[in-house]
C-alpha positions as a printed NumPy array, in Angstrom:
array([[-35.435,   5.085, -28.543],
       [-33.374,   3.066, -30.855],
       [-30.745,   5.446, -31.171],
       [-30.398,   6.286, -27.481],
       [-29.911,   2.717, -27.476],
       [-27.63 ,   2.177, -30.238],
       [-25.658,   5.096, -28.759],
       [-25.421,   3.313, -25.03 ],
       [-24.384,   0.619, -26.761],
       [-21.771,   2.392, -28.597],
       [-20.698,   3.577, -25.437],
       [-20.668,   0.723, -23.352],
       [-18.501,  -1.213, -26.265],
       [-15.73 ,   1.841, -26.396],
       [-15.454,   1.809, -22.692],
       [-14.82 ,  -2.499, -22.774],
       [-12.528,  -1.924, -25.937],
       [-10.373,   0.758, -24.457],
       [-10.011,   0.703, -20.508],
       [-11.167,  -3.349, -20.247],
       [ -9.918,  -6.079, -22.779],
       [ -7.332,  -3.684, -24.419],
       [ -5.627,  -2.819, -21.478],
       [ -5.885,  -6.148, -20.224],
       [ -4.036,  -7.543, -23.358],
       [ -1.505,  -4.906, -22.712],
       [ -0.391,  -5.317, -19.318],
       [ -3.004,  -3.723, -16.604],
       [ -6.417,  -1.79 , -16.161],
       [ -6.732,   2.18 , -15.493],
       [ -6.897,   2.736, -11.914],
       [ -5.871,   6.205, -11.65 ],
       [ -4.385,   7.365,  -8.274],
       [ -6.331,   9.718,  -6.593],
       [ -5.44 ,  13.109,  -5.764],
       [ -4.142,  12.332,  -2.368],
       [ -2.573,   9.181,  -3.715],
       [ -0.976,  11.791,  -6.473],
       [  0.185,  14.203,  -3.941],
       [  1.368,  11.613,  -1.733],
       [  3.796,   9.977,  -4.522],
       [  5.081,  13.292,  -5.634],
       [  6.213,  14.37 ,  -1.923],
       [  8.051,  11.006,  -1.468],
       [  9.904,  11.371,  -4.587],
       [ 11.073,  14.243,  -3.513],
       [ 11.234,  15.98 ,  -6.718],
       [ 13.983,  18.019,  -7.983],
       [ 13.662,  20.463, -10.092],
       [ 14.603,  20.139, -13.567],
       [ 15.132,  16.447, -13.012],
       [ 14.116,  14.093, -15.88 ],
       [ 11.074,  11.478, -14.279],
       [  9.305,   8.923, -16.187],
       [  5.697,   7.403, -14.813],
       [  5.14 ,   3.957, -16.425],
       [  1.589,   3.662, -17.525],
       [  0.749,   7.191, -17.432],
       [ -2.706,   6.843, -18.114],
       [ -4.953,  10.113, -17.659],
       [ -1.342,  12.161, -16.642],
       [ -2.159,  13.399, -13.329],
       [  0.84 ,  12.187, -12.203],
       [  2.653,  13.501, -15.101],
       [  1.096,  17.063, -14.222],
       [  2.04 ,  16.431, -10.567],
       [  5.776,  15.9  , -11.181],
       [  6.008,  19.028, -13.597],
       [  4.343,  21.26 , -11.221],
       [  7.013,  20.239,  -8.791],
       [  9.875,  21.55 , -11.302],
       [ 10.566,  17.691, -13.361],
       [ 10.678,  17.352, -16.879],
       [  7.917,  14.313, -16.606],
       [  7.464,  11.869, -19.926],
       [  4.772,   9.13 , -19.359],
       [  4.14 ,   5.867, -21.116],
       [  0.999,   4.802, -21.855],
       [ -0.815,   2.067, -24.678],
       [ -3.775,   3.284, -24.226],
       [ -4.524,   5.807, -27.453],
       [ -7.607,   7.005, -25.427],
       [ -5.787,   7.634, -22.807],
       [ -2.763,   9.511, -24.215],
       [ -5.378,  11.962, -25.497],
       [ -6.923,  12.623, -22.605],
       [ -3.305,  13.221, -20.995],
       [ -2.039,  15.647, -23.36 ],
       [ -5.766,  17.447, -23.03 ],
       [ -5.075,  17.679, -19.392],
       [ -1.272,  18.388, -19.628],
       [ -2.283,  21.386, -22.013],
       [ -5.088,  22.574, -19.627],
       [ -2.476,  22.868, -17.094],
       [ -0.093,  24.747, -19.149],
       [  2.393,  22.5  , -18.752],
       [  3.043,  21.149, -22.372],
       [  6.945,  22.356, -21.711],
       [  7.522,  20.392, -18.951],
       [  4.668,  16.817, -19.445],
       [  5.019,  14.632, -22.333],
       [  3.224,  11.614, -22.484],
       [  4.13 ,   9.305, -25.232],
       [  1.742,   6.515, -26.793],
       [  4.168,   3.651, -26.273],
       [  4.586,   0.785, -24.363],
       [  7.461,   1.406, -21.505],
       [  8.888,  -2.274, -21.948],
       [ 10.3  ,  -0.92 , -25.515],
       [ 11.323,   2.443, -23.846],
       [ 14.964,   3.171, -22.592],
       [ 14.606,   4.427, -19.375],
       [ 18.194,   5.334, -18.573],
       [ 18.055,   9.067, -18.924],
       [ 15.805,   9.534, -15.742],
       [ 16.565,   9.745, -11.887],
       [ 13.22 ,   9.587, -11.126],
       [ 11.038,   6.554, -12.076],
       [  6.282,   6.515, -10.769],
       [  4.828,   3.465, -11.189],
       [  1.325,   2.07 , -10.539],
       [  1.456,  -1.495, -12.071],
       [  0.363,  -4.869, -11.136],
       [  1.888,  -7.873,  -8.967],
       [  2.435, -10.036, -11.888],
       [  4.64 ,  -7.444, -13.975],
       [  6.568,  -5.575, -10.447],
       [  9.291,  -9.027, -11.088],
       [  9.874,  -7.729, -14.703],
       [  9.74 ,  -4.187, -13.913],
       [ 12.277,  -4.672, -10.984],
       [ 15.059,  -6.238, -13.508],
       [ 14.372,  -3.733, -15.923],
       [ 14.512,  -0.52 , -13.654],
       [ 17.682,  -2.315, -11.848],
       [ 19.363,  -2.747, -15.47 ],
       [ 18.443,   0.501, -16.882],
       [ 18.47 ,   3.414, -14.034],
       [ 21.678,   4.918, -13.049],
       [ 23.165,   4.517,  -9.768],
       [ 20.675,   6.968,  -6.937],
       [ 17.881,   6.97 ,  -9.472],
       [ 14.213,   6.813,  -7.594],
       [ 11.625,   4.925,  -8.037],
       [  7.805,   5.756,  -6.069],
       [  5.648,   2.434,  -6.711],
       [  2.069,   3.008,  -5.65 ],
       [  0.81 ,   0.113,  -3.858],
       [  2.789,  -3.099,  -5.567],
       [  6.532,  -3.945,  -3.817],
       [  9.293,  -4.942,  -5.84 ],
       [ 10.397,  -8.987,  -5.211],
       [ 14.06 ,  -8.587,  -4.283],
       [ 14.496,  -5.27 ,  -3.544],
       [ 13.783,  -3.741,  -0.109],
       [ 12.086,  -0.53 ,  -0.164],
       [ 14.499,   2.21 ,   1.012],
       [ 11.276,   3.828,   2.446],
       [  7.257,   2.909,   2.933],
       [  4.473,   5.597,   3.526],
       [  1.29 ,   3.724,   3.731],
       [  0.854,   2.128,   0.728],
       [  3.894,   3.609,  -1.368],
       [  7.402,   2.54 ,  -1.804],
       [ 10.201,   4.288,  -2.34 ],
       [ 13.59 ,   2.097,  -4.247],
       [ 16.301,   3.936,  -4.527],
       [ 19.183,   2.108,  -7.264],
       [ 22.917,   1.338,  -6.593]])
């Protein structure tokens, strides 16, 4: 009984560590998207294939997966160690480790001026830093899909429910 116990515990303490007070120290929880949430991101993008995208805080890389089944070469950022192993795991059960990379970094420190194509699922408080960032970095026509948070200053260019499509420039 004790080690059943010690072993919940164990559990319960890697699960607050890793997708609570670590996260929350880095920026934002793991609420992954579901699949229709997924699918429905992807289609507005309107992916091109062979197009470089970048999704910001990656986490289990279903997105990632998404845009490379759609013909992108798709790199995710993600803090979240646990996470980044579970992404490649998934990116290599989908055969797909040519096309998703997911790299255990935080996206602030990452240049993002090599992609036309830019998923995010943040929070409120970081969408006013994100938006002066993306508007800095991305190349005139680069996309960004933003599940759920809006941008301050910048009108989306279209809405579907509750995603956003910016375009730059």
């Amino acid at each position: 009984m004790a080690a059943i116990a010690w072993l919940l515990g164990g559990g319960v303490a890697f699960y607050l560590v890793f997708f609570v007070f670590f996260p929350l120290a880095r920026g934002a929880l793991y609420d992954p998207s579901s699949p229709v949430q997924t699918s429905l991101m992807v289609a507005l993008a309107d992916v091109r294939p062979g197009e470089k995208a970048a999704d910001l805080g990656s986490g289990d890389g279903r997105v990632l997966i998404a845009l490379a089944g759609r013909g992108a070469e798709a790199h995710g950022y993600e803090v979240n160690p646990v996470l980044v192993l579970l992404s490649r795991r998934n990116i290599r059960r989908a055969d797909l480790e040519r096309k998703a990379f997911v790299h255990w970094r935080s996206f602030w420190r990452a240049d993002l001026s090599r992609f036309t194509l830019v998923t995010v699922f943040q929070v409120d408080f970081v969408m006013g830093r994100l938006e002066t960032k993306l508007k800095r970095e991305l190349a005139d026509g680069a996309r960004i899909v933003s599940h759920h948070w809006r941008f301050l200053d910048w009108p989306p260019e279209k809405v579907r429910g509750d995603m956003y499509l910016y375009r730059v420039g």
